[in-house]
C-alpha positions in Angstrom: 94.0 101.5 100.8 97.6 100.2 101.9 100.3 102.1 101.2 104.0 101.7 100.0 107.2 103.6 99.5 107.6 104.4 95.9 111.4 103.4 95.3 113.4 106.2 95.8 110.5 109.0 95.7 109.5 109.6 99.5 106.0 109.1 98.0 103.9 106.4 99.9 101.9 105.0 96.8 98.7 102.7 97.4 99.7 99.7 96.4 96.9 98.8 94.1 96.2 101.7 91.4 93.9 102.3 88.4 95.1 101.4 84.9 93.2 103.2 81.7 93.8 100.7 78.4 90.9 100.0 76.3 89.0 102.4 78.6 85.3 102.8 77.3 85.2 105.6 75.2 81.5 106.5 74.6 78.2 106.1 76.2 76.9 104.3 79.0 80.1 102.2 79.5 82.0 105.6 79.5 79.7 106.9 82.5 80.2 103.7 84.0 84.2 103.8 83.8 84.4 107.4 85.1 82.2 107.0 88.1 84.7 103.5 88.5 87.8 106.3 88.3 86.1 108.3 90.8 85.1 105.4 92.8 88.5 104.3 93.2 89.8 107.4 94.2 87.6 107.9 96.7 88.9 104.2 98.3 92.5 105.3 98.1 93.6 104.1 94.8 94.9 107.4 93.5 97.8 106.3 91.6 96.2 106.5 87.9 98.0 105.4 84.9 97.1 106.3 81.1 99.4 107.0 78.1 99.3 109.0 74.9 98.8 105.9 72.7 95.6 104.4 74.9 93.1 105.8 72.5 95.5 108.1 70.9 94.6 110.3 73.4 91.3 109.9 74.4 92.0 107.8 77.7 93.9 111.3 79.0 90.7 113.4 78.0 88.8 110.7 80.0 91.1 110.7 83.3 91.1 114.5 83.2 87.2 114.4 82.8 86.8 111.9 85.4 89.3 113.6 88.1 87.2 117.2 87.6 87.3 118.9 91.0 89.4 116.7 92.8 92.5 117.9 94.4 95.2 117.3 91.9 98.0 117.1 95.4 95.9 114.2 96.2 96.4 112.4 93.0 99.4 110.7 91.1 99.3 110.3 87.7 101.3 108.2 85.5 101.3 108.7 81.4 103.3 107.4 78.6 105.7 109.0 75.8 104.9 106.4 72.6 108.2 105.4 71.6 107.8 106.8 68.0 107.5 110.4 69.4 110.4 109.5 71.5 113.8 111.4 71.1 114.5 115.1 72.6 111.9 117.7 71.1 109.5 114.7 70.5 109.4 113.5 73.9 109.3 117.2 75.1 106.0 118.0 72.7 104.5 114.6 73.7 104.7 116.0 76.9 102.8 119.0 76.5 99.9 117.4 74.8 99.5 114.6 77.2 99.1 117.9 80.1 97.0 119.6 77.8 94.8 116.5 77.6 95.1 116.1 81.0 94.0 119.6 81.8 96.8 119.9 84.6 100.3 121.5 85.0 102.4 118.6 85.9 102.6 115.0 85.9 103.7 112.7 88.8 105.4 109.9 86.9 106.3 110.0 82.9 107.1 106.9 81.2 108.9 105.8 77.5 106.4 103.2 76.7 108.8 100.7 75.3 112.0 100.5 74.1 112.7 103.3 71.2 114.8 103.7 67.9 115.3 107.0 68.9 118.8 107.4 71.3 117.8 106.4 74.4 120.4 109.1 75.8 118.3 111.7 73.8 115.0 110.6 75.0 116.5 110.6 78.8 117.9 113.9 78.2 114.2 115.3 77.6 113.1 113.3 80.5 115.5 115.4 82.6 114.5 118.4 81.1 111.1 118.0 82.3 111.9 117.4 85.6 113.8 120.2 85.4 111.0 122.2 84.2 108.1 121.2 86.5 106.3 119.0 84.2 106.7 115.9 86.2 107.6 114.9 89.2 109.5 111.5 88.5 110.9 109.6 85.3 110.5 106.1 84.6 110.7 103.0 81.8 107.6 100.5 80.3 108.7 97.1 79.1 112.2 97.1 79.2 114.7 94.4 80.7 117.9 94.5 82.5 120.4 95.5 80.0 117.3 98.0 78.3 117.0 99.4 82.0 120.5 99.6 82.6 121.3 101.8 79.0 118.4 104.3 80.4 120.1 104.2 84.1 123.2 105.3 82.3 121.7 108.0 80.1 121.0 110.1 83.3 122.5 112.9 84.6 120.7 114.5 87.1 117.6 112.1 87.7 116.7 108.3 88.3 114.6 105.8 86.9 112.1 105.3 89.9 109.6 102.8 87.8 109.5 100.1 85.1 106.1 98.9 84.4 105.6 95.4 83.0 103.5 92.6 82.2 102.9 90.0 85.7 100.7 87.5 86.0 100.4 84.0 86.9 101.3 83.2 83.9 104.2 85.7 82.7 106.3 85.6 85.5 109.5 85.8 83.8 110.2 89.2 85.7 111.0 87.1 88.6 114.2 85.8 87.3 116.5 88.5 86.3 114.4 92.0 86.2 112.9 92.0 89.9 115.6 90.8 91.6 118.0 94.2 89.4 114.8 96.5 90.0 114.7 95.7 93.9 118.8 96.1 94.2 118.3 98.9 91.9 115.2 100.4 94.2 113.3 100.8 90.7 109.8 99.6 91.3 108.2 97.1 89.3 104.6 98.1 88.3 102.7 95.3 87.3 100.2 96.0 84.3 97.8 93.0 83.2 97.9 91.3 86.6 94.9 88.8 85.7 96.7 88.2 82.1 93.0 88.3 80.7 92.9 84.7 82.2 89.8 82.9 83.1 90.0 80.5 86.3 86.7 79.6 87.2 86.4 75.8 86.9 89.6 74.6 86.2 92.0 72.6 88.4 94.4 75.6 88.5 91.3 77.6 89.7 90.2 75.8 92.3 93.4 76.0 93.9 93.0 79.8 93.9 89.3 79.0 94.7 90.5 77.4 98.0 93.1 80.3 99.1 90.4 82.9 98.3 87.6 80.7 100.8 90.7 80.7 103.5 90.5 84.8 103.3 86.9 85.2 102.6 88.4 87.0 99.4 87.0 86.3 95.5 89.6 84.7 93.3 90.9 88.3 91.8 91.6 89.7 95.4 94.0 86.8 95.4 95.6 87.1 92.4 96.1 91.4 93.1 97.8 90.2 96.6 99.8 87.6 95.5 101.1 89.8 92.7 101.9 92.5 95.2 103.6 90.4 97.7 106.9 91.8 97.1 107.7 95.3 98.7 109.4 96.3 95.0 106.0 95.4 93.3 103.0 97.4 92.8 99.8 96.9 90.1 97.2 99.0 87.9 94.9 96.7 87.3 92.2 98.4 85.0 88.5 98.5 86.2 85.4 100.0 84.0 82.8 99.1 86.7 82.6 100.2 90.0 81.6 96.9 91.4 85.3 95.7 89.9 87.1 98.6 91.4 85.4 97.8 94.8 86.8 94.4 94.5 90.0 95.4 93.2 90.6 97.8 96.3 89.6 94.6 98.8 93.1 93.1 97.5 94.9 95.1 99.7 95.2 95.2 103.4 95.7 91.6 104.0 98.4 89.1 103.3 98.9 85.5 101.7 100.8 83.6 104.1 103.9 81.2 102.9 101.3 78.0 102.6 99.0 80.0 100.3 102.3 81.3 98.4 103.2 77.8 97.8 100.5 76.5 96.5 99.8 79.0 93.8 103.8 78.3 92.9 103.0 74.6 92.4 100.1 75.6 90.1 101.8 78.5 88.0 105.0 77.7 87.9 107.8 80.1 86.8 109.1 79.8 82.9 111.5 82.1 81.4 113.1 81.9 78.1 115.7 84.7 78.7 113.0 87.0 76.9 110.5 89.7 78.8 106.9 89.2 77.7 105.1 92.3 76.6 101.5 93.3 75.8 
């Protein structure tokens, strides 16, 4: 799996991780989706993100049930603080049960999953505190835009924001106006969740475009979209995979590289809109 510097961490993250929403929780499809956890890990793509609120819990049991006996130095887990439990002591006891559900001692990267009514100088004074503490490694944001990321950067003390994840795809791309260009002076990285917006391609005149690029590279459609939405340095994605066959494709978007012909052609067929708003999900 291709790696990448992690903003200002030292860590070289693979570029294309495993993201946990809507994760089967029970049966077959949950056997399936932990041997697709495994099976990613085993091609590289150890950067795994959850949250608290992703089955109010139960994706964290899942990751920590599917990760059993693998080298926790060789993993790097992500998880999310639900804006409601937000604040100082909330954010420091949503902390302790997302590690308890994870079964492990530390985190790698700890999120506020969107903006909060709680202080945001409160919530970033806990985040500090943590880090302090040992109970994760690096502090970031999900879903916020300049001026949200900005009142976080100037809640810290001691730390820095080294992530915002967001919704990018071909069709949200209004993180390309205002919010990448601050992350990448900033050297936040972007982490893009979503990155096939739930779209379907097959068929359509938009598709066959990406049809033709993916033909050029001997790639499927998807391995397209994951490369093109990781084409800049500042950008990484966690697309989320329950089957092993998808994780397996997933991990074939990395390695390669669109060139500038490609790049314009899937411009010309999703072009950038932006309404001064940042799309969430």
């Amino acid at each position: 799996m291709e790696l990448r510097l992690f903003a200002s961490t030292g860590v070289d993250l693979p570029i294309v991780g495993q993201g946990t929403w809507n994760v089967p929780e029970h049966g077959a499809e949950l056997s399936e989706a932990k041997r697709a956890l495994q099976r990613g890990i085993e091609l590289g793509m150890v950067h795994i993100d959850t949250a608290e609120m992703y089955g109010s819990g139960r994706a964290e049991e899942i990751v920590a049930e599917a990760t059993a006996g693998v080298s926790r130095d060789g993993l790097f887990l992500t998880s999310k603080v639900l804006p409601s439990n937000a604040g100082y002591e909330g954010t420091l006891r949503a902390c302790e049960r997302t590690l308890n559900r994870l079964r492990t001692s530390y985190l790698d990267l700890y999120l506020l999953h969107w903006p909060s009514a709680h202080p945001i100088e409160e919530t970033m004074r806990a985040f500090e505190k943590l880090v302090a503490d040992g109970k994760t490694r690096f502090i970031g944001v999900s879903n916020f835009d300049v001026r949200e990321l900005q009142a976080a950067q100037a809640a810290l003390r001691t730390e820095r924001l080294v992530c915002n994840q967001v919704l990018y795809h071909l069709r949200e791309r209004g993180i390309e106006a205002e919010l990448l260009p601050y992350s990448r002076a900033q050297n936040v990285a972007i982490v893009a969740y979503t990155p096939f917006g739930r779209g379907r391609f097959a068929g359509s005149e938009r598709g066959g475009i990406l049809a033709k690029v993916a033909a050029k590279h001997e790639k499927t459609m998807r391995q397209v979209i994951l490369n093109w939405i990781v084409r800049d340095a500042a950008v990484f994605t966690i697309p989320k995979a329950s089957k092993v066959r998808h994780v397996e494709e997933n991990a074939g978007a990395a390695g390669w590289s669109l060139d500038a012909e490609d790049v314009a052609a899937i411009d010309r067929a999703f072009p950038m809109h932006y309404d001064g708003t940042l799309a969430t999900l």
